[in-house]
C-alpha positions as CSV (number, residue, x, y, z in Angstrom):
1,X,47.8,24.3,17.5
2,X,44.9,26.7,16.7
3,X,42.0,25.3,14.0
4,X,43.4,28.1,11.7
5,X,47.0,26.8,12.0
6,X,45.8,23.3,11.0
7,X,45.8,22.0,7.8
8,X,43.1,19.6,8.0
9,X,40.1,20.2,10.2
10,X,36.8,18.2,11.2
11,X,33.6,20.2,11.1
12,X,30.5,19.2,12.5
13,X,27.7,20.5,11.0
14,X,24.3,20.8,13.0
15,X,20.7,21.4,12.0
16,X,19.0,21.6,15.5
17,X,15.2,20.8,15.8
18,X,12.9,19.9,18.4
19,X,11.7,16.7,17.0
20,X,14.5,16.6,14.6
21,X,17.9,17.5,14.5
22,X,20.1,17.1,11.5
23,X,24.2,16.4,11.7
24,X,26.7,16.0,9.3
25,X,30.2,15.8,9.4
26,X,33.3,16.4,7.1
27,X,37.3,16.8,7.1
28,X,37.8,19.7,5.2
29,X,41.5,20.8,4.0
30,X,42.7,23.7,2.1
31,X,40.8,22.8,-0.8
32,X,38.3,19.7,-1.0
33,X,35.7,18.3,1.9
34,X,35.3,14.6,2.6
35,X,31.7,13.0,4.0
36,X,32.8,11.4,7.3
37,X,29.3,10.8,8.5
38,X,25.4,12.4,8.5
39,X,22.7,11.3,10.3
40,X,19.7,12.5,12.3
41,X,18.5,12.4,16.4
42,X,15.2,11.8,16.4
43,X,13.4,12.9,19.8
44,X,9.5,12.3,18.7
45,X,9.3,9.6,21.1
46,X,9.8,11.7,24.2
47,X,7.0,13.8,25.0
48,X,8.3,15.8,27.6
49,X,10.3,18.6,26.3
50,X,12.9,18.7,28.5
51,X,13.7,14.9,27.9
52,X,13.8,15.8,24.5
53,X,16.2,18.4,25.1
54,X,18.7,16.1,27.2
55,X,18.7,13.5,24.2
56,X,19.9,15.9,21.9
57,X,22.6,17.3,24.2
58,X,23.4,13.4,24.7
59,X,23.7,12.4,21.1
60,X,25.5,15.5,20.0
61,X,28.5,15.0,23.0
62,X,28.5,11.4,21.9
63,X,29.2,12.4,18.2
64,X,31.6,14.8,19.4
65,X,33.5,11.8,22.1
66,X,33.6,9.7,18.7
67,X,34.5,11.9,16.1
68,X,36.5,14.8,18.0
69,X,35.9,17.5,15.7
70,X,37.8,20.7,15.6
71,X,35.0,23.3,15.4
72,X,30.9,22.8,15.4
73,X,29.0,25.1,12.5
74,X,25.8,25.3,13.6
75,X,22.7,27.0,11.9
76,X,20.8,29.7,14.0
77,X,17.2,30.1,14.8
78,X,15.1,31.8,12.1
79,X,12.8,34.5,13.0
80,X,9.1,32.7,12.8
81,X,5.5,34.1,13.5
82,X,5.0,31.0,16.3
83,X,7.3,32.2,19.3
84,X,6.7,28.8,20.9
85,X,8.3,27.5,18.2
86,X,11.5,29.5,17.6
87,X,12.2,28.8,21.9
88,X,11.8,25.2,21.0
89,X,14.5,25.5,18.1
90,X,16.5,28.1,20.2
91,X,16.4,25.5,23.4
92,X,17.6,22.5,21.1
93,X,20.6,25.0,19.4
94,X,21.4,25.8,22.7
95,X,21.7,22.3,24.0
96,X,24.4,21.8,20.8
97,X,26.4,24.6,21.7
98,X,26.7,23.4,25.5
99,X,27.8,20.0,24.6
100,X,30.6,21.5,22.1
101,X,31.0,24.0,24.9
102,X,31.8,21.4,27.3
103,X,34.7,20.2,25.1
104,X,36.2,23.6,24.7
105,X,35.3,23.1,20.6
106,X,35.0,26.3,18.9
107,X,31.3,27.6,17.6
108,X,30.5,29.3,14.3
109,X,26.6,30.6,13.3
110,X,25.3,30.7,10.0
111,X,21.7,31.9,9.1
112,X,19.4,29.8,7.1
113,X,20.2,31.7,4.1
114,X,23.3,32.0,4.3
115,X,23.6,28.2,4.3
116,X,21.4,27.7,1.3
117,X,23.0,30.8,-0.4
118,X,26.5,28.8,0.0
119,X,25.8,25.6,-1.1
120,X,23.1,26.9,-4.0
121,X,23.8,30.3,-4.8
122,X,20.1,31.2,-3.6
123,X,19.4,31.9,0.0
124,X,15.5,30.8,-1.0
125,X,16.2,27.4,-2.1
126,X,14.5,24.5,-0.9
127,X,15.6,22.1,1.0
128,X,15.1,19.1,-1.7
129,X,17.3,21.6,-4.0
130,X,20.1,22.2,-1.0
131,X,20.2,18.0,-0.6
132,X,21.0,17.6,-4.7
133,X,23.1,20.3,-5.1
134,X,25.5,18.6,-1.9
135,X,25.2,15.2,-3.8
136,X,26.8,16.7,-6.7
137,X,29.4,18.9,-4.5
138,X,30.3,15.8,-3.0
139,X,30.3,13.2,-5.5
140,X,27.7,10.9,-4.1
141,X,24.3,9.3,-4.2
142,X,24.7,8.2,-1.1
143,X,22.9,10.7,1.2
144,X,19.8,10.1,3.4
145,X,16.7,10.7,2.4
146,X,16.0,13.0,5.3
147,X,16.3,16.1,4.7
148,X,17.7,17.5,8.3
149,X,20.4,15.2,7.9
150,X,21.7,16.6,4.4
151,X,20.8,20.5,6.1
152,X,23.2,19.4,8.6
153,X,25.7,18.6,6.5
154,X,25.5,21.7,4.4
155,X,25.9,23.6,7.4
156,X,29.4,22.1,7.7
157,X,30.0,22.7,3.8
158,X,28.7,26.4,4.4
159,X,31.6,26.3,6.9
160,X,34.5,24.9,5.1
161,X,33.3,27.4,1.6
162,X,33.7,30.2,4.4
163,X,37.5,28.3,5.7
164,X,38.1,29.2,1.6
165,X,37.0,32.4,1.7
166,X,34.4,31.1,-1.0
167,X,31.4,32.7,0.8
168,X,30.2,36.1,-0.6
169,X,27.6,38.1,1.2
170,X,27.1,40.8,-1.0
171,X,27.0,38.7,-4.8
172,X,24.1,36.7,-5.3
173,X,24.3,33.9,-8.1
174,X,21.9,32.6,-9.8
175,X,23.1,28.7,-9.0
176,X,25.4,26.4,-8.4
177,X,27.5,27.0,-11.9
178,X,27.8,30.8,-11.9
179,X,29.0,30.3,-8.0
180,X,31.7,28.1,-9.7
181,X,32.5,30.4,-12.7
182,X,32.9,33.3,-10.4
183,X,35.5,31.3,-7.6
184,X,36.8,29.1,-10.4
185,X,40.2,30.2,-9.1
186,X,39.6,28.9,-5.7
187,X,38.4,25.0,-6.7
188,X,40.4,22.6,-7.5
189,X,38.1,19.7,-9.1
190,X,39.8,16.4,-8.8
């Protein structure tokens, strides 16, 4: 059975970072998302890059061994003025993407802004306004303080609004309610 043909799905979300990379993962269905589980791999302690870069591929096929999800939404590497940088951030995506690879699990991109744009309405928003806006999508006070962890997760939600068909390149909205006005048709609130 394909991940379309499915009627409930697990999506790990990922935030990769050098130092820092955020997860979060959900069981979507047709309609709502449930929290199953956000956290963060730190890798500060290592200070040789490549070791840094094997704990992240480590921690992320661990997840995946444990929580077996169908498909990994993962964000993509911003365009930045340090080129170091964005090949350390592309290096750490790229170690995600080979451990879902190595389980055959299905990869989806989404830009920065398209992330933010999903779970906000504005592709600009912070990330402290991202993290409030998923505690009221999901009904909880219960997230981390750290903010990779919640921009993990809201790369799973930016998933599962796209599995609805929620996501809306072209309309911009000015928040979180006139999103909700305009798709009122497509959420069922419980």
């Amino acid at each position: 059975m394909s991940v379309a043909e499915k009627k409930q799905i697990t999506i790990l979300g990922i935030d990769p970072g050098s130092h820092t990379t955020g997860y979060g993962i959900i069981n979507s269905d047709t309609r709502n998302a449930e929290l199953i589980l956000i956290g963060t791999i730190y890798t500060e302690k290592y200070d040789d890059h490549y070791d840094r870069l094997c704990k992240i591929y480590d921690e992320v096929l661990e997840i995946i061994n444990m929580y077996k999800p169908d498909v990994l939404a993962i964000e993509a590497p911003f365009f930045g003025k340090n080129v170091q940088s964005m090949l350390k951030l592309g290096r750490a995506q790229g170690m995600a993407i080979a451990a879902a690879l190595s389980k055959k699990i299905p990869i989806q991109e989404y830009s920065p802004k398209k992330v933010k744009q999903s779970i906000t309405g504005n592709g600009n928003a912070a990330k402290e306004q991202v993290a409030a806006m998923l505690c009221q999508i999901l009904k909880t006070n219960a997230l981390p303080k750290q903010l990779d962890a919640t921009d993990g997760l809201a790369v799973a939600m930016c998933h599962h609004f796209s599995l609805l068909g929620l996501q809306n390149t072209t309309t911009k909205y000015s928040g979180w309610e006139a999103f909700a006005k305009a798709n009122a048709n497509k959420i069922i609130k419980k």
